[in-house]
N, C-alpha and C positions, 0 to 999 in steps of 0.2 A: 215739350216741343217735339213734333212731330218728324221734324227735318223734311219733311215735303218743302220744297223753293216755292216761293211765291214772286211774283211780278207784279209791279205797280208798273200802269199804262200813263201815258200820258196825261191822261185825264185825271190821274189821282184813285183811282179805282182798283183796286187788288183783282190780280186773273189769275184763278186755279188753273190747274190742268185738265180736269171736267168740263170748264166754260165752251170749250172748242167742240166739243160732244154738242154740250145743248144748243149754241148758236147754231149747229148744222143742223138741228130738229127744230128749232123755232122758226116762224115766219119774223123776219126782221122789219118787216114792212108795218105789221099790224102793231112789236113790240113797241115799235118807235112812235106811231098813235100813241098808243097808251100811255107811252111815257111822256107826250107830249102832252097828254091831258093834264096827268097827274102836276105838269109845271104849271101849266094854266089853271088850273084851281089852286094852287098853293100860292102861286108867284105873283100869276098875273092880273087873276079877273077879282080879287077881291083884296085892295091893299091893305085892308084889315085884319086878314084871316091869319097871319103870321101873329099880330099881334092877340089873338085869343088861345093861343099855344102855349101851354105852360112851356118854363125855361129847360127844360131836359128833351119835349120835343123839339125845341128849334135847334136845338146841339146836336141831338140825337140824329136828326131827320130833313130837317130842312138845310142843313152845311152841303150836305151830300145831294140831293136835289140841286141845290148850287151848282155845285161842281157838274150835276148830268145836264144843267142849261148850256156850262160850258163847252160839253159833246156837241151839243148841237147845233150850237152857235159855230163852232166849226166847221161842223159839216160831212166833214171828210173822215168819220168814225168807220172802224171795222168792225162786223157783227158782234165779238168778241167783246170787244171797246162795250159794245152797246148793252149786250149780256150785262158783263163785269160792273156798269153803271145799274142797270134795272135791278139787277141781285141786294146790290147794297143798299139802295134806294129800297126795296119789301123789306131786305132785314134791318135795317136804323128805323123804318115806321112799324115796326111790327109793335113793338110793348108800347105803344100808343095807338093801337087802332081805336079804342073805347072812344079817344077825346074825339077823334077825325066823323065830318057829315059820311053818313053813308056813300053815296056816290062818290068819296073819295075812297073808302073804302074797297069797296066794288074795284074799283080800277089797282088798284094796289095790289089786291089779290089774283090778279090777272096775270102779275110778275111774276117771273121763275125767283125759285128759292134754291 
């Protein structure tokens, strides 16, 4: 254990002390596309797509995707909020990029780590 504190945000999403660094160097505009794609190919545009997901991806990867619809579905996220959700959302899909289409790919790798 480190002893570094950590903080879960509303959203369920754990926020380093780093996070405030990289939200101030990201475009929040562009990250929230992205992470808005990445909902809509998982969630939205294909109701099958969950189900050709082995069971350790949709634990791994898609709970947490979950939780960042719920960001947005809100609304009223701070850059932070939105960092803290795209982070965990690259690192829960990473040890399954193999099974994931390219162009889910592509976008995923687009997310701060």
């Amino acid at each position: 254990m480190t002893g570094e504190r950590q903080h879960i945000n509303r959203f369920g999403f754990v926020e380093k002390p780093d996070m405030a660094d990289l939200a101030a160097q990201l475009d929040a505009s562009a990250l929230a596309v992205t992470m808005e794609a990445v909902i809509d190919i998982v969630l939205e545009r294909d109701e099958d797509f969950i189900d050709t997901l082995s069971d350790a991806a949709q634990a791994d990867f898609v709970v947490p995707l979950q939780l960042a619809t719920r960001l947005f579905k809100a609304g009223d996220y701070t850059p932070i909020e939105l960092v803290s959700a795209a982070c965990t959302v690259r690192y829960c899909a990473a040890p399954h990029l193999a099974d994931f289409p390219e162009e889910l790919v592509e976008l995923l790798r687009q997310l701060p780590h």
